[in-house]
C-alpha positions as CSV (number, residue, x, y, z in Angstrom):
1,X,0.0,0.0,0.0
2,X,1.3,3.5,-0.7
3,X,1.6,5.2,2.7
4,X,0.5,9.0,2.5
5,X,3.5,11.3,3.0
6,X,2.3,14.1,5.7
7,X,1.1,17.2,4.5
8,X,3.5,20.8,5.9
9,X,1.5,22.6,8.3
10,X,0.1,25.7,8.2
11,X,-0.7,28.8,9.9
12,X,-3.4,30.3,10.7
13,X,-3.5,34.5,10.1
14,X,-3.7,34.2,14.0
15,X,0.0,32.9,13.6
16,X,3.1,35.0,13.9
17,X,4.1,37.2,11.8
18,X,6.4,36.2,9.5
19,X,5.5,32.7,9.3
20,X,6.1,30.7,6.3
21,X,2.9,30.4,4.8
22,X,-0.6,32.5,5.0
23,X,-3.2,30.3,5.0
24,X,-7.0,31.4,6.0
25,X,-7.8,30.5,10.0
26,X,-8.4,27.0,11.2
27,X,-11.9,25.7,11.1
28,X,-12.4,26.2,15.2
29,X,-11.9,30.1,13.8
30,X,-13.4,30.7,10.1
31,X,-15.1,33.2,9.8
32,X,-19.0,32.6,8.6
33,X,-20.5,35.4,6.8
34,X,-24.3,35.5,6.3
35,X,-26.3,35.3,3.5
36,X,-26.7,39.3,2.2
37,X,-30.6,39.9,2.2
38,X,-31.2,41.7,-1.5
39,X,-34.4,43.4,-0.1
40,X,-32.2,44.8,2.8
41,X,-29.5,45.9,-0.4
42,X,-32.3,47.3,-2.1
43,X,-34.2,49.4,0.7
44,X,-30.2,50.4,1.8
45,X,-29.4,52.1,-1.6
46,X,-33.1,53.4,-2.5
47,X,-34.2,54.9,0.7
48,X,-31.3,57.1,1.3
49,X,-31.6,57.7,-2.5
50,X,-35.6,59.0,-2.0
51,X,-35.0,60.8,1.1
52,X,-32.3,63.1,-0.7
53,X,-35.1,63.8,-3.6
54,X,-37.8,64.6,-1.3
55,X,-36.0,66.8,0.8
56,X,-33.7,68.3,-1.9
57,X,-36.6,68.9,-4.5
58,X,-39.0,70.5,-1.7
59,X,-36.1,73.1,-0.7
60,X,-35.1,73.6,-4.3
61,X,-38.4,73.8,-6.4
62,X,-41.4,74.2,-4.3
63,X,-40.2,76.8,-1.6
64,X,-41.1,74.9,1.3
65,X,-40.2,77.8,3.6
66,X,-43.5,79.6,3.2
67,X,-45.5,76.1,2.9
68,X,-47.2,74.5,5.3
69,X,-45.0,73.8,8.7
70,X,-46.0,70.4,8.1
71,X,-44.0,69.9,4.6
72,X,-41.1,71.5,6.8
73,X,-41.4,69.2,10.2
74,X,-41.5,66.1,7.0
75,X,-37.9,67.2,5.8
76,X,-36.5,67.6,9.2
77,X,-37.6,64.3,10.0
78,X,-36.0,63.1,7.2
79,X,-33.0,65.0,7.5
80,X,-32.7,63.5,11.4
81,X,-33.5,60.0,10.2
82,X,-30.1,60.1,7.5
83,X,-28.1,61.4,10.6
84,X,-29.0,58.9,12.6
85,X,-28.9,55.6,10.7
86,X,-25.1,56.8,9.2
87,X,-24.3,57.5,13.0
88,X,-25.9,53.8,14.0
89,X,-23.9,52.1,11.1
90,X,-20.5,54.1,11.9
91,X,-21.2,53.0,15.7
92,X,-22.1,49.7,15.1
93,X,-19.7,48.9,12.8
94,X,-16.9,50.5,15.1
95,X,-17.9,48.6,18.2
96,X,-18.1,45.1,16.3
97,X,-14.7,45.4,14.8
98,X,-13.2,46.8,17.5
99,X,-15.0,44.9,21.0
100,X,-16.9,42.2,20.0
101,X,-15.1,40.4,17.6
102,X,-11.6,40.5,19.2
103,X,-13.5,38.6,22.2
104,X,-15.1,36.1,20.2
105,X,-11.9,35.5,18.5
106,X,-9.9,35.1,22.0
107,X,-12.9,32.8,23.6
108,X,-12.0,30.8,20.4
109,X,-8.3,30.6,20.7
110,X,-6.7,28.4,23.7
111,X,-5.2,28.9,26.6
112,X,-1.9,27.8,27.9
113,X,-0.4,27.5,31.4
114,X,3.4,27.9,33.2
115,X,4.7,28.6,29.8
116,X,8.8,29.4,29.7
117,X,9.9,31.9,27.3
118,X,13.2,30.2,27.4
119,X,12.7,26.8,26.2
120,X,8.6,27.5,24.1
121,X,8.7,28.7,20.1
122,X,5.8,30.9,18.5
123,X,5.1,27.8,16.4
124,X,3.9,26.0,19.1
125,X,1.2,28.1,20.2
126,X,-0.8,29.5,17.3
127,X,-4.0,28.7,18.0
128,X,-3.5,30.5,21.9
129,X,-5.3,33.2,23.2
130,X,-4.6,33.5,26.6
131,X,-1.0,32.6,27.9
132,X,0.3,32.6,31.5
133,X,4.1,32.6,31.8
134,X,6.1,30.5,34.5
135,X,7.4,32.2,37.4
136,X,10.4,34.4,37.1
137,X,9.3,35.6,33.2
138,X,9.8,39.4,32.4
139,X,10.0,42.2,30.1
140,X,13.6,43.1,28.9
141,X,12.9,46.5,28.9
142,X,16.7,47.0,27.2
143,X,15.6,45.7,24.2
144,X,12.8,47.3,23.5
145,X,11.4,49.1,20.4
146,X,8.9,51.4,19.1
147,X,8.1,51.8,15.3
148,X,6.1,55.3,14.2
149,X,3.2,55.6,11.8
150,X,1.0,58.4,12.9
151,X,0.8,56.0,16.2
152,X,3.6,54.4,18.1
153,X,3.4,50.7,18.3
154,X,6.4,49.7,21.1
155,X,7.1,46.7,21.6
156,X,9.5,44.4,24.7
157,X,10.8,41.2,24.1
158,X,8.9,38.5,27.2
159,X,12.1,37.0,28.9
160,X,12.9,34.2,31.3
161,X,15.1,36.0,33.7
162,X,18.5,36.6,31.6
163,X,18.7,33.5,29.4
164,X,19.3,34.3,25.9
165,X,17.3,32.8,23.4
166,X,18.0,32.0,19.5
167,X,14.7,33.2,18.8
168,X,12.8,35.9,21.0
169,X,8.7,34.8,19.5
170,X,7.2,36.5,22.6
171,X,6.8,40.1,22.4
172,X,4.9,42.8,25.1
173,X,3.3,45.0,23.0
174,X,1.7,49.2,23.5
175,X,0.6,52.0,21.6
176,X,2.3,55.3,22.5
177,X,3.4,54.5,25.5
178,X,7.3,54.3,24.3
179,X,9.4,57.0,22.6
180,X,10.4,55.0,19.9
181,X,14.2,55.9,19.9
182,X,15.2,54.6,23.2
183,X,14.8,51.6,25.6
184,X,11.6,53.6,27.3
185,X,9.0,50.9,27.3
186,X,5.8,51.6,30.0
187,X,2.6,49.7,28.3
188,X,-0.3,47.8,29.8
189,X,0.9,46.7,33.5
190,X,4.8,47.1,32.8
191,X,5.3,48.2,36.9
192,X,2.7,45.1,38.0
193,X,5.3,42.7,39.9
194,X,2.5,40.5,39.8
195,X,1.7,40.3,36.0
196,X,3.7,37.5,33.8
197,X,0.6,36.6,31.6
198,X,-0.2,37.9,28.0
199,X,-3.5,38.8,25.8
200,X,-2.8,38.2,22.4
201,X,-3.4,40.7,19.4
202,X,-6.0,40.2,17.5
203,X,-6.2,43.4,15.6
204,X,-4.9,42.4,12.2
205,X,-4.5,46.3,11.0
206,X,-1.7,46.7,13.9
207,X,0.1,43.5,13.8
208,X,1.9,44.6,10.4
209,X,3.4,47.3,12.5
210,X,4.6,45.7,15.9
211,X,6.1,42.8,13.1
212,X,8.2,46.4,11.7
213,X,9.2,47.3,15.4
214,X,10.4,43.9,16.1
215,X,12.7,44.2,13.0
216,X,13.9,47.3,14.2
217,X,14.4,45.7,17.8
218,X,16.4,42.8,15.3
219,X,18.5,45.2,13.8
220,X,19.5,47.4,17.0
221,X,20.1,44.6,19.2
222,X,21.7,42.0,16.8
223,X,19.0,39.4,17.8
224,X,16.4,37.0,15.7
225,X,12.8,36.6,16.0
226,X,11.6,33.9,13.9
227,X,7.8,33.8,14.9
228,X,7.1,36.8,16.9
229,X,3.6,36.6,18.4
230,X,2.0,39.8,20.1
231,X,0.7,40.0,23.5
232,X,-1.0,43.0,25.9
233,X,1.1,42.5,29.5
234,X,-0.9,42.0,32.3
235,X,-1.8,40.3,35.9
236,X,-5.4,38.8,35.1
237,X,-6.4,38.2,30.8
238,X,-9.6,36.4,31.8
239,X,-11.2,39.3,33.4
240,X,-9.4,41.9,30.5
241,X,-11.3,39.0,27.9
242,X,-14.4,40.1,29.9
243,X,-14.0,43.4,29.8
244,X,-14.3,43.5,25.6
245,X,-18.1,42.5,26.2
246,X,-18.3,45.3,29.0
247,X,-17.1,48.2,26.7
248,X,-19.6,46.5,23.9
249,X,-22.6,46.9,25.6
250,X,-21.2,50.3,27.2
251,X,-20.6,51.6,23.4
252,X,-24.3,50.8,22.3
253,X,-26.0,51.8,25.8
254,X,-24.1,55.3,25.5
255,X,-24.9,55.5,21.5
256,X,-29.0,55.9,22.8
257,X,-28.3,59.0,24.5
């Protein structure tokens, strides 16, 4: 019988950065987008589309200042009613992306216990969320990095006391919260004596540029990260993971006022 060679593995874009191949997410994490609705299509692109010629045409061609206050109270209400579904899309849009999928994503991912910096590679933990480092891990603030585009995205390598590692793959992570030029880092819970546990990114629009500031921190200090994965510093990740929900519900509960 032929025996089946195995197949390379690959990645998911929750991977490091840098990894050999970009493949699309695993199935515990694909993404399944719902059927579009064409009524909802339709009544999205004609009603905005009607609104503008009612209200445009009655100011333009039938003077609806000295009409009937009616007409008038008719094209305020549908002036208010463009305002406020662009400023419910914007807002909805803004708290998905930004609070409720990043928490869906992490619930999705793993979690991993008393891992050491020292002798643990990115590779092996690309499908983690949540990670909680053995005792004794830190930042090397010495070696830290910042890269600037418009933001600054800073970045610290996660170290087992002073052992030196062929490939740094855990990296603290910040934005502005570093100079950039110098070894300055002070993001998330940097002065917490208790905190040796990491959040990972999940923001794919940022992770492009803590990869540059890790090449940066590469170049400076003459060291190699092979696959870098990105992490928020702090005590207690399960109740930060919580908190995503919290600022969700706080973002639509404040968009009704």
């Amino acid at each position: 019988a032929t025996e089946t060679q195995p197949q390379p593995m690959q990645y998911s874009s929750y991977g490091a950065a840098g990894s050999p191949t970009k493949a699309s997410a695993g199935n515990h994490l694909q993404k399944h987008r719902p059927r579009v609705s064409l009524i909802a299509v339709i009544i999205c692109l004609l009603v905005p589309c009607l609104v503008f010629l009612v209200v445009c045409g009655s100011l333009s061609f039938f003077a609806i200042r000295h009409m009937s206050p009616a007409l008038t109270w008719i094209a305020v209400g549908a002036a208010t009613l463009i305002l406020a579904w662009g400023y419910a899309f914007w807002l909805g849009e803004t708290n998905y992306w930004h609070n409720v999928l990043p928490g869906i994503e992490l619930q999705a991912l793993g979690s991993r216990y008393n891992v050491d910096p020292s002798t643990t590679v990115g590779e092996e933990l690309m499908d983690v969320g949540t990670v909680l480092f053995s005792k004794g891990t830190k930042l090397d603030f010495n070696r830290s990095m910042g890269f600037k585009n418009v933001d600054t995205y800073c970045v610290a390598p996660i170290v087992m006391g002073n052992t030196t590692v062929p490939s740094y793959d855990f990296w603290a992570i910040g934005m502005d919260c570093c100079s950039g030029g110098t070894a300055d880092f002070h993001c998330s819970e940097y002065q917490n004596p208790h905190a040796r546990a990491g959040l990972r990114l999940m923001r794919e629009d940022q992770r492009a540029f803590y990869r540059l500031a890790v090449e940066q921190a590469e170049a400076a200090y003459n060291l190699h990260a092979k696959y870098p994965l990105f992490f928020y510093w702090m005590d207690d990740p399960f109740s930060e993971l919580k908190s995503y929900f919290a600022d969700a519900r706080k973002s639509f509960l404040l968009g009704l006022l």
